[in-house]
C-alpha positions in Angstrom: 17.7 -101.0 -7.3 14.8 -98.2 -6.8 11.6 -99.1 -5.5 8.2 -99.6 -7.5 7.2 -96.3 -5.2 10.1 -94.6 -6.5 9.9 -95.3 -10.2 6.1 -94.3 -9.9 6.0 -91.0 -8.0 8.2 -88.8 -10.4 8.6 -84.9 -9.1 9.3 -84.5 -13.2 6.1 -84.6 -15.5 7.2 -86.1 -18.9 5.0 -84.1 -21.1 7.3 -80.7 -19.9 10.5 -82.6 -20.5 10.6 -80.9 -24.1 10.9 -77.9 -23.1 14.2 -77.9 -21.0 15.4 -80.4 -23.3 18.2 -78.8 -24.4 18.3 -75.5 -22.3 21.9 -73.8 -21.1 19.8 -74.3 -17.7 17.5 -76.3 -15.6 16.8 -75.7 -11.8 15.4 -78.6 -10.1 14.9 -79.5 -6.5 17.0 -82.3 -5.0 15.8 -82.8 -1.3 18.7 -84.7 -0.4 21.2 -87.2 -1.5 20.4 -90.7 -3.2 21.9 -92.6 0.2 20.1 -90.5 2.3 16.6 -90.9 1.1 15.4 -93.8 3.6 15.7 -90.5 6.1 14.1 -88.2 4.4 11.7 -90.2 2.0 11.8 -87.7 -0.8 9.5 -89.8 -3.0 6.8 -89.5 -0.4 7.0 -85.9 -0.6 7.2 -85.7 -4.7 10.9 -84.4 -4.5 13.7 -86.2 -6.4 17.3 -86.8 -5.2 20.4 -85.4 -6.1 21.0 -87.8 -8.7 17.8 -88.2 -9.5 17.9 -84.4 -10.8 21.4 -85.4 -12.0 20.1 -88.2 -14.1 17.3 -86.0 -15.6 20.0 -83.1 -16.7 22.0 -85.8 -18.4 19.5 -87.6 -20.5 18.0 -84.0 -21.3 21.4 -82.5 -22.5 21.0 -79.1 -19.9 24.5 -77.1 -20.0 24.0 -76.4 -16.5 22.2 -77.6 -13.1 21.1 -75.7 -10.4 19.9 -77.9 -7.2 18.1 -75.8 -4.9 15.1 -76.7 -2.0 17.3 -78.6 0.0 17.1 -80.3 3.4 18.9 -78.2 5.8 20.6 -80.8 8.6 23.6 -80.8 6.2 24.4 -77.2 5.5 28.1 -77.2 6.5 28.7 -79.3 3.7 26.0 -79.8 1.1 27.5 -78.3 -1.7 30.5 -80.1 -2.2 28.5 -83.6 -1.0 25.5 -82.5 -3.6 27.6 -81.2 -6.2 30.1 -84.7 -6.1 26.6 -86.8 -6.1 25.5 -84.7 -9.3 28.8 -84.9 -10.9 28.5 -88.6 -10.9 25.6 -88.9 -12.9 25.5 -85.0 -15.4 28.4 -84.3 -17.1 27.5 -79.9 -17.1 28.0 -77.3 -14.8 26.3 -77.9 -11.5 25.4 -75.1 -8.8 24.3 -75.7 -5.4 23.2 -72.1 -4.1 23.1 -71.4 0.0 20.3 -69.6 0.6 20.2 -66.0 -0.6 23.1 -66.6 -3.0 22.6 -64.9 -6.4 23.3 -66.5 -9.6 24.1 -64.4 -12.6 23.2 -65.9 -15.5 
C-alpha cells in the first residue's frame, strides 16, 4: 500500500499529462525499482519508480517507454530487472538505455 508521502509528492505534474497522452513515446525517469525505494527514497527526491513510470505509460496509452536517470549500484543488470518491473505494469515497448546508448527513433 503506498505511503500518504508517496501518493503526495508526484515527479509527474497532471496538468502536462495531455500532452503525452497518447504519444508513440514518453521518457521518464525511474530512480530505481518499486522494492528498492526504502534504499533509495525516490519520493524524497521527486523521482518515481519503475513502475511508477510504468503505471503512468499505461493509463496514458504511450506506444513506447524509455526509463532513463537511473541509480547506478545495479548496472550489471538493470535493464532486464527495470525492463521486467515495467513490463508488469505497461503493456508497450519499454527501453532502458546504458549511458551513452543512442536510440533511433
Amino acid at each position: 500500500m503506498m505511503q500518504q508521502s508517496e501518493s503526495t509528492l508526484k515527479p509527474s505534474n497532471p496538468l502536462c499529462e495531455q500532452y503525452a497522452e497518447g504519444a508513440d513515446w514518453l521518457m521518464s525517469e525511474a530512480f530505481c525499482l518499486y522494492e528498492d525505494r526504502e534504499l533509495f527514497k525516490p519520493y524524497e527526491k521527486h523521482h518515481s519508480t519503475v513502475l511508477d513510470a510504468a503505471r503512468l505509460a499505461e493509463r496514458l496509452r504511450v506506444g513506447h517507454l524509455i526509463l532513463y536517470h537511473t541509480e547506478d549500484r545495479t548496472l550489471e543488470n538493470r535493464k532486464e530487472r527495470y525492463t521486467a518491473e515495467a513490463k508488469m505494469a505497461f503493456s508497450g515497448a519499454v527501453c532502458v538505455p546504458d549511458d551513452l546508448e543512442r536510440i533511433t527513433l
